[in-house]
N, C-alpha and C positions, 0 to 999 in steps of 0.2 A: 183574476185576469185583469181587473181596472189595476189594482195596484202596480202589476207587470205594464201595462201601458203606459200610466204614469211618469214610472220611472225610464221610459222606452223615449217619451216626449221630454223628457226634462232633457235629453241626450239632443234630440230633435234638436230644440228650441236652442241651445247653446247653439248649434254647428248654423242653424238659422240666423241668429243672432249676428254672429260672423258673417254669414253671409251679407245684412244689410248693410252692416259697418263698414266692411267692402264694395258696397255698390252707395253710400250715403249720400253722393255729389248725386245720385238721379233719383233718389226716393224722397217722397212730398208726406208720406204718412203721417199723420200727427192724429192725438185724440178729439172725436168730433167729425173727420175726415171719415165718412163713409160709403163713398159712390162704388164702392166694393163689395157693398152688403146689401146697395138699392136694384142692383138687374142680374140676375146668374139663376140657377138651379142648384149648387152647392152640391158638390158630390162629397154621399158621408157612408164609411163600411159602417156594419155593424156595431163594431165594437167601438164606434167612435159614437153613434149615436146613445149606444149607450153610457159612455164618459158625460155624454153630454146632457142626456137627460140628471146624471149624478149631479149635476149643476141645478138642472131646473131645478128640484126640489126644492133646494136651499133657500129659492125666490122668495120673495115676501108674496103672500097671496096674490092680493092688486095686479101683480106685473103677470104673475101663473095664470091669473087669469084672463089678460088683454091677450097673452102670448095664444093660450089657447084657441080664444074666437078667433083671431089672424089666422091660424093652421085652420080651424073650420072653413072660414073665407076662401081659403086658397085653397081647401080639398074641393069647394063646390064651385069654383070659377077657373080652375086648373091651367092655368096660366102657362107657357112654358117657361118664362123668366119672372120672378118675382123680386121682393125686399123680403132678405131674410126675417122670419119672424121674431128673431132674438133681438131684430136692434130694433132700442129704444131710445128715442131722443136721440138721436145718429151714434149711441154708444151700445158697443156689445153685451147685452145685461149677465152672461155665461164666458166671457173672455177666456178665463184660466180654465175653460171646459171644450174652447173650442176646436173645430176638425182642423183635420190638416190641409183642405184647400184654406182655410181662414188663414194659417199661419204660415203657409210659403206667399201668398198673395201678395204682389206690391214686387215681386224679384225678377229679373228677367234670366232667362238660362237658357243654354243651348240645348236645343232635340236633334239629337244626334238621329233618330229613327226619319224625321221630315225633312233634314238639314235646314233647320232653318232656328232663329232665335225667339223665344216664345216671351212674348210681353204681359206686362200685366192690364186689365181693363181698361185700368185709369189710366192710361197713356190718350185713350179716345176724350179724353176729357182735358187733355194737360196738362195731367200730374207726372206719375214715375214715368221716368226716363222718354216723356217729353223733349226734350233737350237734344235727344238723340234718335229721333224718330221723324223720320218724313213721312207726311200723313195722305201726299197726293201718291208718290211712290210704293208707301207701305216698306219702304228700305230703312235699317237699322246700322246705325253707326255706332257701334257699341263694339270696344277692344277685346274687353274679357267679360262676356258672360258668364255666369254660373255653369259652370260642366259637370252639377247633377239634375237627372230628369227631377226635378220637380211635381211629379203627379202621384197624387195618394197612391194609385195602385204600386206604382215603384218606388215607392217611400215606404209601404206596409208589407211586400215582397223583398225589401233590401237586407242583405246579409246583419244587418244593424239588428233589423226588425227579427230577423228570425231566432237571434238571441237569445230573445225574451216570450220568445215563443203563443206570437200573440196569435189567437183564433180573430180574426177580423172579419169573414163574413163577407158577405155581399155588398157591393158597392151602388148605390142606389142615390138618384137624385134626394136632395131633405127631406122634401115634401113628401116623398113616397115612402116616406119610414112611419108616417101618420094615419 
């Protein structure tokens, strides 16, 4: 099944990819930049946490182990936003293992179901597509957003996805996969 995911994500990440190449005049991401990974709850299915634990292992102990008492910390202070336990030094220590909010994150796109155009976090900070966002209004001046939904569950249900015939499981905030 990882191996079928895999190969599901490497399909992802291209058409992703494109995507930001396409939006690059409003995306600030760069390595180090991670106000994206310091406040949310990270929604991860199953089988993504499992990709992702496929990661942790690899860890040099030291990090397996800071990683751990942070998920301790956060199971007994239960937070509803936290900093993802992966980043380390504002870098993602599991990147090529990450879920797929991590990797659509940063894009803006249209929701066709709310009408309305769904921004990234970092816009509340100044970053993505800043530029184009009025913060007293909440009004987006943006031409061509992305016109695919963007959210795991419609990214893991998409004709794409059922190809590869992935069992993906239950969609749970990070923290509650621990």
């Amino acid at each position: 099944m990882l191996k079928r995911y895999q190969k599901f994500l490497e399909k992802l990440d291209k058409r992703l990819e494109s995507y930001f190449e396409e939006q690059c005049e409003f995306i600030k991401c760069k390595p180090g930049c991670s106000s994206c990974c310091e406040v949310g709850e990270y929604p991860f299915s199953r089988l993504e946490l499992e990709y992702l634990m496929s990661g942790f292992v690899e860890l040099p102990f030291g990090i397996k182990h800071n990683i751990k008492e942070e998920i301790k910390r956060l199971k007994r202070e239960k937070p509803k936003l936290y900093k993802c336990p992966f980043l380390i030094n504002n870098m993602c220590c599991v990147y090529k293992y990450r879920g797929i909010v991590c990797r659509t994150h940063g894009l803006a796109w249209y929701d066709e179901d709310e009408n309305r155009i769904r921004l990234p976090y970092c816009v509340n900070v100044g970053l993505n597509y800043a530029k184009v966002f009025d913060r007293e209004t909440g009004e987006v001046f943006l031409q061509n957003p992305i016109r695919e939904r963007l959210r795991i569950d419609s990214i893991l249900r998409s004709p794409e996805a059922e190809k590869y015939e992935l069992e993906c499981g239950e969609i749970r905030p990070l923290i509650d996969w621990f």
